[in-house]
C-alpha positions in Angstrom: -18.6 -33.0 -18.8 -16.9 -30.0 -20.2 -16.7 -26.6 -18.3 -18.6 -24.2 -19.5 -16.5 -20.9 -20.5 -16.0 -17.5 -18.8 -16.8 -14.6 -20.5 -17.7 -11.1 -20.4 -20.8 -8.9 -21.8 -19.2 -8.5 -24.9 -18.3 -12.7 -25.1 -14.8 -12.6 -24.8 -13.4 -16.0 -23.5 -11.1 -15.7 -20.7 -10.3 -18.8 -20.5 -8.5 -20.3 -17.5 -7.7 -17.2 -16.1 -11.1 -16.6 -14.2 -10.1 -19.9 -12.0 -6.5 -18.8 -11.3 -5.6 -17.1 -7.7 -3.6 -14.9 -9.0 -5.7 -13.0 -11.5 -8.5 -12.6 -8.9 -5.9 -11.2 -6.5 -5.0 -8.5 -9.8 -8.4 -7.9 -10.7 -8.9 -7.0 -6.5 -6.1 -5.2 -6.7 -7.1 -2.9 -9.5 -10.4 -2.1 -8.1 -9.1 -1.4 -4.6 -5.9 0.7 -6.0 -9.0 2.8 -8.2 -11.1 3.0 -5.0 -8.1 4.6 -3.3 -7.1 6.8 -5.6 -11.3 8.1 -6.1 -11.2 8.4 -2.4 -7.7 10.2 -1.8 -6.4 11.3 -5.5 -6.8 15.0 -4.6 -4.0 14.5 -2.0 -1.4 12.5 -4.7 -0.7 10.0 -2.4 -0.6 6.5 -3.7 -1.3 3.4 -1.3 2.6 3.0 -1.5 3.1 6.7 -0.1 0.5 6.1 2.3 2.5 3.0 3.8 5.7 4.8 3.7 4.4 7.6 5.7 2.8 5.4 7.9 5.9 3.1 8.5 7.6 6.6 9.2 4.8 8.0 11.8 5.2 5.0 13.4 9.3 4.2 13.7 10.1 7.9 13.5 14.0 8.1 13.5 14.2 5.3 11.3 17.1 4.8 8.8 16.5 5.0 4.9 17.9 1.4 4.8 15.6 0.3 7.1 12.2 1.7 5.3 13.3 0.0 2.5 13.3 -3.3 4.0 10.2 -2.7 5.8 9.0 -1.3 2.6 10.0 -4.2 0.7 11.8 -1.3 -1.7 15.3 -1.5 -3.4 17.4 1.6 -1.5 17.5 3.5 -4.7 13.8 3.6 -4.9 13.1 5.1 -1.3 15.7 7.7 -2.2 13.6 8.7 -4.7 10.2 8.4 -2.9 11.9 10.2 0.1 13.1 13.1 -2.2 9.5 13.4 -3.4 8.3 13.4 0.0 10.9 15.9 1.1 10.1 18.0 -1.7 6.5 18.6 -0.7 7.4 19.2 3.0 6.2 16.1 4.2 9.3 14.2 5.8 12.6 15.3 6.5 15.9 13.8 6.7 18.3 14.1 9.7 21.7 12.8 10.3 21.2 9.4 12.2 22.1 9.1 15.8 25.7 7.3 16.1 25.9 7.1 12.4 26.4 10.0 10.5 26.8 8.5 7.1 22.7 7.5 7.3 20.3 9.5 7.2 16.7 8.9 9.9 13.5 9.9 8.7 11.2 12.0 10.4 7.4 13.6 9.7 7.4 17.2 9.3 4.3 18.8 10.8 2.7 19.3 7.6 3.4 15.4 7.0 1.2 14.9 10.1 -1.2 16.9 9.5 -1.8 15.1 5.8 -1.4 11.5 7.5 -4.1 12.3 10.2 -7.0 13.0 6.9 -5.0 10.3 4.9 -5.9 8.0 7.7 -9.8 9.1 7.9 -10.0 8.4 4.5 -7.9 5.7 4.5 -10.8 4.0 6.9 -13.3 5.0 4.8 -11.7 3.2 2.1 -11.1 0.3 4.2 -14.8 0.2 4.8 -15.8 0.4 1.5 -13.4 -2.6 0.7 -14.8 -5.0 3.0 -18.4 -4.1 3.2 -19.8 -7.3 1.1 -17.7 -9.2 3.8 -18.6 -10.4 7.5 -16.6 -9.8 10.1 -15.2 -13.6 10.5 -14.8 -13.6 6.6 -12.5 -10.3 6.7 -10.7 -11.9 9.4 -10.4 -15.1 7.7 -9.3 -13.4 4.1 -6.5 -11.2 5.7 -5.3 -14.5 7.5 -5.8 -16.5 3.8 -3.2 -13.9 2.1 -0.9 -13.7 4.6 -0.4 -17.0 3.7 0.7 -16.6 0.5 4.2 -16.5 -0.4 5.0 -15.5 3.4 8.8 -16.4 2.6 9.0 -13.0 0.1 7.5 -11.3 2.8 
């Protein structure tokens, strides 16, 4: 018996791709990153920035070095996405406590202020992500990909 082939409208053969992991966790994320960004674009804040300021909210003090582990981000990289951030008034840098060669992060009150709609809208999104899903199969997916690859994690 031979498997029948995957294609689109317009009969494009996809081959194996359709069966692989992988792609359908790309193809989910493309249509959840486009969600996001039709739900939040008219605050330019990507799901990245979003967990950043989150992490930061949440651990407020915490070192640069530090949100880049968390944020599984080379140091360079959260230089730049804290420059950004600073830029628009959002977090601010302070010397660290007992180490004054590092730098903690902080939100400014304006960054509050945009993480408190962020996170209304963040929900909604969230709800919008999930709503072909049960409650025991959303619960069962986010266990199922925390699975995967936990050791680059």
């Amino acid at each position: 018996m031979t498997q029948k082939k995957s294609t689109d409208k317009k009969g494009l053969d996809y081959g194996m791709l359709p069966s692989l992991a992988g792609y359908q966790l790309r193809l989910a994320q493309i249509a959840i990153f486009r969600d996001f960004s039709e739900g939040l674009g008219e605050f330019d804040v990507t799901p990245g920035l979003f967990g950043i300021l989150v992490i930061i909210e949440c651990n407020s003090g915490l070192k640069q070095t530090e949100l880049a582990r968390a944020a599984h981000l080379d140091r360079s990289t959260v230089v730049s996405v804290i420059d950004n951030l600073e830029r628009r008034s959002l977090v601010e840098r302070r010397p660290a406590e007992n180490d004054r060669r590092s730098n903690s992060l902080v939100l400014t009150t304006d960054g509050s202020a945009l993480l408190k709609k962020l996170k209304r809208r963040v929900q909604e999104h969230e709800k919008r992500l999930v709503e072909h899903l049960s409650e025991d199969e959303r619960v069962t997916l986010v266990s199922l990909l925390q699975k995967i690859f936990p050791e680059h994690r």
